[in-house]
C-alpha positions in Angstrom: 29.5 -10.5 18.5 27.2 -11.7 15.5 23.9 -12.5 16.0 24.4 -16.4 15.7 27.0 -16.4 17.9 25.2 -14.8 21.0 22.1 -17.1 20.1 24.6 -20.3 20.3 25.8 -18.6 23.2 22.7 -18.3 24.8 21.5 -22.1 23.7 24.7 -23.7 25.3 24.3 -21.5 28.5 20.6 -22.8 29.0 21.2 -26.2 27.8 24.4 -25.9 30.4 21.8 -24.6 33.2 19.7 -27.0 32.7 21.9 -30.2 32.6 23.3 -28.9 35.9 19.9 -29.2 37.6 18.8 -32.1 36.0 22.6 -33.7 37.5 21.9 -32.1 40.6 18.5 -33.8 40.7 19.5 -37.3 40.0 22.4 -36.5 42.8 19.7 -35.8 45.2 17.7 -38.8 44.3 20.6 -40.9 44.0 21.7 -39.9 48.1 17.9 -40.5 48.9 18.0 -43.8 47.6 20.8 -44.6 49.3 20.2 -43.3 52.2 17.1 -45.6 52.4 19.1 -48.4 52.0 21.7 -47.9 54.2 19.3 -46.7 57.1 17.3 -50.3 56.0 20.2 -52.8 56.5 21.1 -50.8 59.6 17.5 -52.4 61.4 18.2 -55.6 59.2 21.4 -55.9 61.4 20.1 -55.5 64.3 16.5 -57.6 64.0 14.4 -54.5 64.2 12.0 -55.4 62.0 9.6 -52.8 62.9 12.4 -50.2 61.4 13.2 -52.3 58.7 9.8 -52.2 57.4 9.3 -48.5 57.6 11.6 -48.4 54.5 9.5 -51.0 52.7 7.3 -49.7 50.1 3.5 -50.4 51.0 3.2 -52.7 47.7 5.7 -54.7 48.4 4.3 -55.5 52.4 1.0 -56.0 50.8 2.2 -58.3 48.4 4.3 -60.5 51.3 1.1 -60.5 53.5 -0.8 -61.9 50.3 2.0 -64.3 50.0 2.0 -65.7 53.5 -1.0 -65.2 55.3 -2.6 -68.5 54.5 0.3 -69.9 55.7 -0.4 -68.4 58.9 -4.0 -69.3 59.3 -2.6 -73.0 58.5 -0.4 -72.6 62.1 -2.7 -70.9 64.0 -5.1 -73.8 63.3 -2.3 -76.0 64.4 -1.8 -74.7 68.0 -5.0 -77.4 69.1 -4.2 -78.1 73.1 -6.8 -75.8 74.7 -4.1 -73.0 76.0 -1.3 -73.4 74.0 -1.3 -70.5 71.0 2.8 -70.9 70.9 2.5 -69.8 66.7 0.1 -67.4 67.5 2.0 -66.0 70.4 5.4 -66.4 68.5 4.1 -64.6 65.3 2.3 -62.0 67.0 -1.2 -63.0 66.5 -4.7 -62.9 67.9 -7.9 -64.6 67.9 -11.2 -63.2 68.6 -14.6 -66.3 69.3 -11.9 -68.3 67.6 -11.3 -66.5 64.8 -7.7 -65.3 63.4 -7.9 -61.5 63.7 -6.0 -60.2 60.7 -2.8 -57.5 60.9 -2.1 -54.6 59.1 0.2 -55.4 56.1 3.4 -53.9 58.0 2.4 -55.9 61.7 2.0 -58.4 59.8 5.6 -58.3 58.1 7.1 -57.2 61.3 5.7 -60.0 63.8 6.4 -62.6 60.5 10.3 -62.0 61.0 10.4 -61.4 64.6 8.6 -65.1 65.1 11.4 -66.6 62.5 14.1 -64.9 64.3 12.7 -66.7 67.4 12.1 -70.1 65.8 15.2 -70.0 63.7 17.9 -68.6 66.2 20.9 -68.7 63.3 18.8 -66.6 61.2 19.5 -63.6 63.6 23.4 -64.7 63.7 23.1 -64.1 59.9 21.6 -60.9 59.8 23.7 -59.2 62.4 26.8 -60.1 60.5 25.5 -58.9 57.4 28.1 -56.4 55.5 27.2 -55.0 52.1 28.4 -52.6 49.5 26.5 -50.5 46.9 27.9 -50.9 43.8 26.1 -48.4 41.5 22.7 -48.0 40.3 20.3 -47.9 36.9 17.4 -45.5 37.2 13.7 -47.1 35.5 12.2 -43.8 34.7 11.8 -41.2 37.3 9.9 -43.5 40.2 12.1 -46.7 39.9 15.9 -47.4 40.7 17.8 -50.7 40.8 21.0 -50.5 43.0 23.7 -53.1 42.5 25.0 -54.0 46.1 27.4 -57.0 47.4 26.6 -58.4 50.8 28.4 -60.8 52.6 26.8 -62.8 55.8 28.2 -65.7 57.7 26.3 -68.2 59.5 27.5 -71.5 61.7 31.1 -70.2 60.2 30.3 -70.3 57.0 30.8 -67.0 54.9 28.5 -66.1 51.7 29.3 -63.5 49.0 26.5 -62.7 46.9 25.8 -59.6 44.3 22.1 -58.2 44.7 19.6 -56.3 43.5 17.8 -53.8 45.4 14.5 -51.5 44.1 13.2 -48.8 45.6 10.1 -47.3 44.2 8.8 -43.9 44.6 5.8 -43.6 47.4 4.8 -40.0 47.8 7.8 -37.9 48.1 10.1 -40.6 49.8 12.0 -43.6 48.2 10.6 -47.1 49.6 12.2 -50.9 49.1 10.2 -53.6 46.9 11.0 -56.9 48.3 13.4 -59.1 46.4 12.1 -62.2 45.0 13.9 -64.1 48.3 11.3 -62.4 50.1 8.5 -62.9 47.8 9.1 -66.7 47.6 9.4 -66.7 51.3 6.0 -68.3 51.8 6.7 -71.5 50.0 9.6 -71.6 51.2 8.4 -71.5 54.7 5.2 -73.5 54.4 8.2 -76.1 53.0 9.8 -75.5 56.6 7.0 -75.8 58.8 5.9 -79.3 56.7 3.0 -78.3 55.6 
């Protein structure tokens, strides 16, 4: 064999080699990232939020605490018969002299959606009827990926179809969800709700 053939030989088996484990690679991450979804939407079923939220990057709970916790202060301040601390209670909250003790990002996230679920029954009926599909995915360098997914929910007999985005960011060594902007506009939405 000539010279420039084993050479070319030798370049297409490395280059070979390498795509190989580069394929395998974005496999693996791929089945991560999926596997962080799919374990996420099972707790989303069922209302644990405390599971859900373990598969929420830690940027993404800071950023809904940031979002909301005024919002929180405003109904704490609202519970005024001596006694009676129904938000606080129903959001998971505490007061020491008087004062709004404030939750880790993640209690805070958790006891957010376990109060709604509480004050906004249907919301519950929702979630456990939730079905979704993963459609595919684009990778954003090597800490970012977008997954395409179609859910479908029904509420008070009425059945929604709607194509999502889901991101998952890198945190450490494990694959974390950011919060979709549904989430993020939450708080207006909810100071909306509760009048305010």
């Amino acid at each position: 064999m000539k010279p420039i053939i084993r050479i070319l030989s030798l370049i297409l088996t490395v280059s070979t080699i390498y795509a190989v484990t580069v394929k395998s690679e974005e496999m693996k991450n791929t089945e991560e990232v999926y596997s962080v979804l799919n374990a996420s939407m099972e707790e989303f079923k069922q209302g644990n939020w405390s599971g859900f939220s373990e598969y929420v990057h830690p940027e993404a709970l800071n950023e809904f605490k940031n979002s909301m916790w005024e919002v929180m202060v405003y109904l704490a301040g609202q519970d005024t018969t001596p006694g009676s601390d129904t938000y606080l209670e129903m959001f998971g909250l505490n007061k020491v002299d008087g004062k709004l003790v404030e939750p880790s990002a993640k209690d805070f996230f958790d006891n957010t959606f376990k109060g709604i679920s509480q004050l906004v029954p249907m919301f519950t009926e929702a979630m456990s009827s939730t079905e979704y599909e993963i459609l595919g995915n684009v990778k954003e360098g090597d800490t970012l990926v977008h997954v395409v997914t179609r859910s479908t929910a029904t509420m008070m007999g009425t059945t929604i179809t709607k194509m999502e985005i889901a991101s998952l960011k890198k945190s450490g060594d494990s694959w974390k969800m950011l919060l979709s902007a549904e989430f993020e506009n939450f708080g207006m939405q909810f100071q909306q709700m509760m009048g305010r």
